[in-house]
C-alpha positions as CSV (number, residue, x, y, z in Angstrom):
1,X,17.5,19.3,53.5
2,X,21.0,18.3,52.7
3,X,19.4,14.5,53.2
4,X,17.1,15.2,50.5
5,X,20.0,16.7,48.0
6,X,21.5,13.4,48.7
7,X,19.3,11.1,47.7
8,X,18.3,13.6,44.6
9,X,21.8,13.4,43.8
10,X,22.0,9.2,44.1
11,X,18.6,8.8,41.8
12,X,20.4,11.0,39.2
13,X,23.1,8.7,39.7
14,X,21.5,5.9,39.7
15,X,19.3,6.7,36.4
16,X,23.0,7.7,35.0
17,X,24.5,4.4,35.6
18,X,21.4,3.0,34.5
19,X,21.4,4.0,30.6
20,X,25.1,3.6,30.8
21,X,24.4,-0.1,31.5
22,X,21.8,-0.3,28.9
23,X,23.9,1.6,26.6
24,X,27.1,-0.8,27.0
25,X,24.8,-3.9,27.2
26,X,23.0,-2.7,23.8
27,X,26.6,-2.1,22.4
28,X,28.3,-5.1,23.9
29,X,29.4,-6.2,20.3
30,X,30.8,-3.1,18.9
31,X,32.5,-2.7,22.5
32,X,34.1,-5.7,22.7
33,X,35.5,-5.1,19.0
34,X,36.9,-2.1,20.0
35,X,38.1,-3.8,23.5
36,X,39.9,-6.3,21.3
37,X,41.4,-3.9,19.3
38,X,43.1,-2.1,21.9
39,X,44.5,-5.1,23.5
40,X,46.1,-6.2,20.3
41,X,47.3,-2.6,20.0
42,X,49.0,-3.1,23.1
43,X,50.6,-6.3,22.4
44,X,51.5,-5.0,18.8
45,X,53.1,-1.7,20.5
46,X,55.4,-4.2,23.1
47,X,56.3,-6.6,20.1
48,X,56.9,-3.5,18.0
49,X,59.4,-1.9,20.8
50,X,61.2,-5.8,21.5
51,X,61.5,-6.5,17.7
52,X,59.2,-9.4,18.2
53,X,56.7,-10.7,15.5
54,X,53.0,-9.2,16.0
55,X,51.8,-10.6,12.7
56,X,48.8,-12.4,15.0
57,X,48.7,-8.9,17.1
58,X,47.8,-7.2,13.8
59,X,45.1,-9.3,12.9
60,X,43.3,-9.3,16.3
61,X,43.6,-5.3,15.8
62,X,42.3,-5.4,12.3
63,X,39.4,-7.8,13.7
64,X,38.8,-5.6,16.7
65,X,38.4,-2.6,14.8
66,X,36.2,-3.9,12.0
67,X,33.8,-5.2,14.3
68,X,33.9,-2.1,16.1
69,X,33.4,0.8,14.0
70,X,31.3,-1.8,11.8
71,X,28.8,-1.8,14.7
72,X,29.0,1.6,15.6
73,X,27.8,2.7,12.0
74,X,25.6,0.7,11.6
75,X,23.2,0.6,14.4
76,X,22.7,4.3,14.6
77,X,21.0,3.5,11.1
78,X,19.1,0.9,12.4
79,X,15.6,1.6,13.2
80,X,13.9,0.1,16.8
81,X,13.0,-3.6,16.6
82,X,8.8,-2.7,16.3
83,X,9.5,-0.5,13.5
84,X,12.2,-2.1,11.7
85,X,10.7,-3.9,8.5
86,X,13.2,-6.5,6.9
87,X,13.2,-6.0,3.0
88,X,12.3,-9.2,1.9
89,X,9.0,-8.5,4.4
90,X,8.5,-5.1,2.7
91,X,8.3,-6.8,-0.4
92,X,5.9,-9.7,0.8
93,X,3.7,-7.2,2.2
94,X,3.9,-4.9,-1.0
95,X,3.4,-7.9,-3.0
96,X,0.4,-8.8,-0.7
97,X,-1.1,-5.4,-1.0
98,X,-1.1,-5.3,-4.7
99,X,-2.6,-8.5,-5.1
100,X,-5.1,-7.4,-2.7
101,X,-5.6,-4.2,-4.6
102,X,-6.0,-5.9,-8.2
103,X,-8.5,-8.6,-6.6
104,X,-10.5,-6.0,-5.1
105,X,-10.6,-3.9,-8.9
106,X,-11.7,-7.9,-10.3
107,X,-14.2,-8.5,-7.6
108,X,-15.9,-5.3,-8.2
109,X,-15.5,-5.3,-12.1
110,X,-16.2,-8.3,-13.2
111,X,-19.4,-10.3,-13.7
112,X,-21.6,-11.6,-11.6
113,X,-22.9,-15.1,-12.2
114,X,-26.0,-14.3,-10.3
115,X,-29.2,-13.0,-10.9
116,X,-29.7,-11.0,-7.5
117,X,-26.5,-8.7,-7.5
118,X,-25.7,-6.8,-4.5
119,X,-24.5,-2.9,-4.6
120,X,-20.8,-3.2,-5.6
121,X,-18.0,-0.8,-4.1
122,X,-17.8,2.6,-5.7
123,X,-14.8,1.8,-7.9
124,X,-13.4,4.4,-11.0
125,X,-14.9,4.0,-14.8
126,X,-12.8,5.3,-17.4
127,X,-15.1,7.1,-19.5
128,X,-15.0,9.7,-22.7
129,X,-17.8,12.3,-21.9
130,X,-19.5,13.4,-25.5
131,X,-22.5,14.8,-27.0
132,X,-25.2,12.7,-29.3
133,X,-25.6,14.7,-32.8
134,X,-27.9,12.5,-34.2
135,X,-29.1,9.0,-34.0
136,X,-29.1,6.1,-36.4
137,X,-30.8,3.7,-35.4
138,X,-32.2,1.9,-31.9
139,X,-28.8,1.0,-31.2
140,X,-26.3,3.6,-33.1
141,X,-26.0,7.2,-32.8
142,X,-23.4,10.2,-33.9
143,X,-21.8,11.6,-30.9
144,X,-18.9,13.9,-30.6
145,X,-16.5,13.5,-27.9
146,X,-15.1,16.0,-25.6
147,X,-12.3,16.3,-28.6
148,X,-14.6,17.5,-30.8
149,X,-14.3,14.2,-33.0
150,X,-17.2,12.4,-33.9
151,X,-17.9,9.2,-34.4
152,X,-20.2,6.9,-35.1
153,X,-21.0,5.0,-32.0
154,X,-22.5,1.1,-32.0
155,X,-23.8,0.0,-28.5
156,X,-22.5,-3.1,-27.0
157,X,-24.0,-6.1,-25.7
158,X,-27.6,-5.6,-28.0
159,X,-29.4,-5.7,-31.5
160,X,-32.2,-3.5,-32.2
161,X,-34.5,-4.6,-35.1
162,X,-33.7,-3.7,-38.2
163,X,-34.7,-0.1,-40.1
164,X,-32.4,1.3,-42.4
165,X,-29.9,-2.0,-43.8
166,X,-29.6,-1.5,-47.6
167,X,-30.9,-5.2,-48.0
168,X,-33.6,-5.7,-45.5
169,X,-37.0,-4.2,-44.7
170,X,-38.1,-2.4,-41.7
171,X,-38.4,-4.7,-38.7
172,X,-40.8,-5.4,-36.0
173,X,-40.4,-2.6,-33.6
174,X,-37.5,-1.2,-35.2
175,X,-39.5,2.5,-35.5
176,X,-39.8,2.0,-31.9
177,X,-36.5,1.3,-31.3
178,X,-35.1,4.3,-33.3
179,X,-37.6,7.0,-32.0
180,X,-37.0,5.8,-28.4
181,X,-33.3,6.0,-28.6
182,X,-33.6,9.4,-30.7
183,X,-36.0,10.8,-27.9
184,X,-33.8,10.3,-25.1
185,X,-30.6,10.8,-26.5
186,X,-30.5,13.3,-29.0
187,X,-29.0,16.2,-28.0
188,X,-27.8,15.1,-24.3
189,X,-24.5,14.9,-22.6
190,X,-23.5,11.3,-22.5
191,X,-20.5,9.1,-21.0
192,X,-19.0,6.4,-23.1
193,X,-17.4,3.3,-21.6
194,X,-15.5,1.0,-23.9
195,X,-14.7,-3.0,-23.2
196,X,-12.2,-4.9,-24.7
197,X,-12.6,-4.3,-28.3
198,X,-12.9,-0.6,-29.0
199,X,-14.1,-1.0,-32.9
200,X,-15.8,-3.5,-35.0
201,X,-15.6,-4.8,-38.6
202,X,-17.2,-1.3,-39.6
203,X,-15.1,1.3,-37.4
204,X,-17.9,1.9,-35.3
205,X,-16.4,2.5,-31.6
206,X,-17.9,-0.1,-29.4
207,X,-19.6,1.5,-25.9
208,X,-21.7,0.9,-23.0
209,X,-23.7,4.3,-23.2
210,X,-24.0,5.9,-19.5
211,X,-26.6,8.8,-19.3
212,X,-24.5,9.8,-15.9
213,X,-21.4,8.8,-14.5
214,X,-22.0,5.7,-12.3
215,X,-20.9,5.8,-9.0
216,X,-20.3,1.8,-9.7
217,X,-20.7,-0.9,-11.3
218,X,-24.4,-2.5,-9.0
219,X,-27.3,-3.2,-10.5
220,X,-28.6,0.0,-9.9
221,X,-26.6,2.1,-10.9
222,X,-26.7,0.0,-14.5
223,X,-31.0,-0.4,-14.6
224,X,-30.8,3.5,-14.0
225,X,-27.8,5.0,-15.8
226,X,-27.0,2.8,-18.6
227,X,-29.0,3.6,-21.4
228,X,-27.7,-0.2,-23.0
229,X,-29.8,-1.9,-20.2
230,X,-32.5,0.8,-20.8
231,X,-33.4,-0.6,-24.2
232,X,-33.0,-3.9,-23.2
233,X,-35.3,-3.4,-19.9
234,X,-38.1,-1.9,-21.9
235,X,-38.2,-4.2,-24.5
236,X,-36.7,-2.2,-27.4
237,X,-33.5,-4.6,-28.1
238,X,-32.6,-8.0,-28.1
239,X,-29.7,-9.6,-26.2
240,X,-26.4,-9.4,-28.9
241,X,-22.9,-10.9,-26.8
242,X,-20.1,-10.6,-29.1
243,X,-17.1,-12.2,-27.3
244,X,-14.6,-10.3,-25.8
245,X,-16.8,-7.5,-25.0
246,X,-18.6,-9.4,-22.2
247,X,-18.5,-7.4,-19.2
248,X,-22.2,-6.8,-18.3
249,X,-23.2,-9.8,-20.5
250,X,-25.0,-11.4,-17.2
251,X,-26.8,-8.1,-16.3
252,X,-28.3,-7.9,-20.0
253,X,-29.3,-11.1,-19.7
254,X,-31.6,-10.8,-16.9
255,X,-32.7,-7.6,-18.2
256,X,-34.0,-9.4,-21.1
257,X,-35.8,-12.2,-19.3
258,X,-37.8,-9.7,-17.0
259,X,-39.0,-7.7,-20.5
260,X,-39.7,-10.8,-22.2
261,X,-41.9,-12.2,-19.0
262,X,-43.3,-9.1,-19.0
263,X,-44.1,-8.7,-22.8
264,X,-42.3,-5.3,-23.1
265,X,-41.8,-3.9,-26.6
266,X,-40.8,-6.6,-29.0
267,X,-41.5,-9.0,-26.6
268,X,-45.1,-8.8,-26.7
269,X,-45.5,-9.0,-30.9
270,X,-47.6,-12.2,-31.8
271,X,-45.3,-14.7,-33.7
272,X,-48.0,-14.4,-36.3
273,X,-47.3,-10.6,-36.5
274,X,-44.0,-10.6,-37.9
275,X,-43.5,-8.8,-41.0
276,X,-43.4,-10.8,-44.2
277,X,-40.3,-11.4,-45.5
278,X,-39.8,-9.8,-49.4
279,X,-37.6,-13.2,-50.2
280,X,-38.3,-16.8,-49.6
281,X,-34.7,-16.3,-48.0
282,X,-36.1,-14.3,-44.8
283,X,-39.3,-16.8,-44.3
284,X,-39.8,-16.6,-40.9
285,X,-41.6,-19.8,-39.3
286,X,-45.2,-19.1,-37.1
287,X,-44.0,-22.6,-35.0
288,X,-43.3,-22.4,-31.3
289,X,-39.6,-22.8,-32.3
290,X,-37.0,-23.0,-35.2
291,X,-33.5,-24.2,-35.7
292,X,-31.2,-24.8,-38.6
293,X,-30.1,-28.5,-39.5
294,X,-26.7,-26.4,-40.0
295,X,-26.5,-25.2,-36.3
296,X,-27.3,-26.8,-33.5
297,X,-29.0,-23.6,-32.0
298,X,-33.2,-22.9,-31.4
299,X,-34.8,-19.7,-31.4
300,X,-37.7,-17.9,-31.0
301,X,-39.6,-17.7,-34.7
302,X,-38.8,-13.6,-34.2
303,X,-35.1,-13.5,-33.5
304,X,-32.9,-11.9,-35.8
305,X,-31.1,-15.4,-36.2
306,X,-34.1,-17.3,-37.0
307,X,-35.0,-15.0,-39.5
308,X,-31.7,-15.6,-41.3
309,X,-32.1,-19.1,-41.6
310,X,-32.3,-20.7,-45.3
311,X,-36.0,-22.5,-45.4
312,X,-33.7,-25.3,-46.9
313,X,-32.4,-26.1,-44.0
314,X,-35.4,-25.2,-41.3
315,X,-36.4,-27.2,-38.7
316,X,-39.6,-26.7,-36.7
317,X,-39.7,-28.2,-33.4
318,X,-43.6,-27.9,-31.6
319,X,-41.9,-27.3,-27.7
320,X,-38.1,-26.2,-26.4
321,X,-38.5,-30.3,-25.0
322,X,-38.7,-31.8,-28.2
323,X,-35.8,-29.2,-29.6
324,X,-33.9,-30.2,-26.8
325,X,-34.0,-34.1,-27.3
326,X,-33.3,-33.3,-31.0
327,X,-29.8,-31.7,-29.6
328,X,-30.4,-28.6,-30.3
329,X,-29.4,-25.8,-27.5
330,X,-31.3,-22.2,-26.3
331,X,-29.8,-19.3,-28.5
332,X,-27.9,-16.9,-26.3
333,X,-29.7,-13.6,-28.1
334,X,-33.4,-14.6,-27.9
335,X,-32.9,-17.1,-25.0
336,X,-35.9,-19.3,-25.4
337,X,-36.5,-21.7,-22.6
């Protein structure tokens, strides 16, 4: 028994001596400061008591003491080597992590160059929820916002035709337009989302039109929430970009080409259906193509640009080839081939 006190007693010891070793060797620096201090204490205290100079004495102790309680303040502070984070890395990795934060928020918002888009990561849409009073037209309605403000609301990124400007006559499929738009709108809770311009010329605010808050910004989601692609998907708008406000400009333009291959709405008028214009002005050309000798864009016969073209300066081309090799380029709006 008294064997098994003893060797209790040495491995308490032992595990003593231990951390006092790893204490000392951890402190080395702060104890040999205050070592050195107390030797030129020493020295300083003899000198002192035979009227000798201690002048190098009282350095040493100054030194000795510095280092020491230096040490001993500090590295209580000091947190253990695989925690400790130097500033200058805290502010590399902060930097990192905000630059990874803002690329993911580009990745995910920005515009694909692609046709086949995959599902994007949920990401937050700042949106004003509202209520349409009334609609205008195929492409502007009345809606008051959660503020009780209302305001007269132009959707981005499209044209419907024409049905009530104080100059022009009805359209081609502009009744459509407006009675689509009116049916589906009119009356329901929608969710505004604005792009870089908020208001044009007029003091119309500018908005992509969201039926139901998106969970993000995929193809998807836009075909089945975004009542802007849902005109242009069925055929009852034309593709309008109006530079900044690009963001879903690659979206809208596929939309477009899938109702146009598929003759949806406007798409499948006859050229030679177009309404007559009421002034030589509006002409609009039954050729495969038309361009302006003051532009060097083509179009479909039936775009809203062609039909602005003065027939002083119309040219006819029989094929997009020979339009091509005259230099003329595809209009971004109708997108002819």
């Amino acid at each position: 028994m008294a064997k098994k006190e003893s060797g209790c007693l040495y491995l308490i010891l032992g595990v003593i001596a231990l951390a006092i070793l790893m204490w000392v060797l951890k402190n080395i620096i702060g104890l040999v400061g205050l070592a050195l201090a107390g030797w030129a204490g020493y020295r300083l205290y003899q000198k002192y008591n035979n009227k000798e100079q201690y002048k190098l004495e009282a350095v040493f102790m100054g030194i000795g003491l510095l280092v020491g309680i230096g040490w001993f303040a500090v590295a209580p502070n000091t947190p253990p080597n695989d925690q400790a984070t130097p500033p200058s890395t805290q502010s590399s990795l902060s930097s990192q992590n905000t630059n990874q934060l803002t690329s993911s928020k580009e990745e995910t918002t920005s515009t694909p160059n692609t046709e086949i888009y995959p599902d994007t990561v949920s990401i937050p849409i700042i949106m004003i929820a509202g209520v349409v009073t009334s609609v205008i037209d195929g492409d502007t309605a009345h809606i008051r916002l959660a503020n009780g403000k209302e305001e007269k609301v132009r959707f981005i990124g499209l044209d419907t035709p024409e049905t009530k400007h104080p100059s022009q006559p009805v359209e081609s499929y502009g009744q459509e337009s407006a009675q689509f738009t009116t049916s589906q709108l009119t009356g329901k809770q929608v969710y505004l989302e604005t792009d870089v311009n908020k208001r044009d010329n007029y003091g119309r605010l500018l908005a992509y039109v969201w039926t139901n808050p998106p969970k993000s910004t995929s193809d998807s989601e836009i075909r089945s929430k975004m009542f802007n692609a849902t005109l242009l998907q069925g055929g009852y708008a034309q593709l309008m970009t109006i530079s900044p406000n690009v963001k879903y400009v690659d979206y809208f333009t596929t939309y477009q080409k899938e109702a146009r291959v598929a003759s949806k709405g406007l798409w499948g008028i006859e050229f030679t259906e177009a309404e007559p214009a009421s002034t030589p002005s509006q002409t609009v050309s039954t050729e495969a193509f038309v361009g302006s000798s003051k532009s060097d864009k083509y179009h479909y016969p039936y775009c809203q640009w062609a039909k602005k073209i003065n027939p002083a300066n119309l040219v006819e081309f029989s094929s997009s080839e020979e339009a091509r090799k005259a230099g003329y380029v595809p209009c971004k709006v109708c997108s002819p081939p």
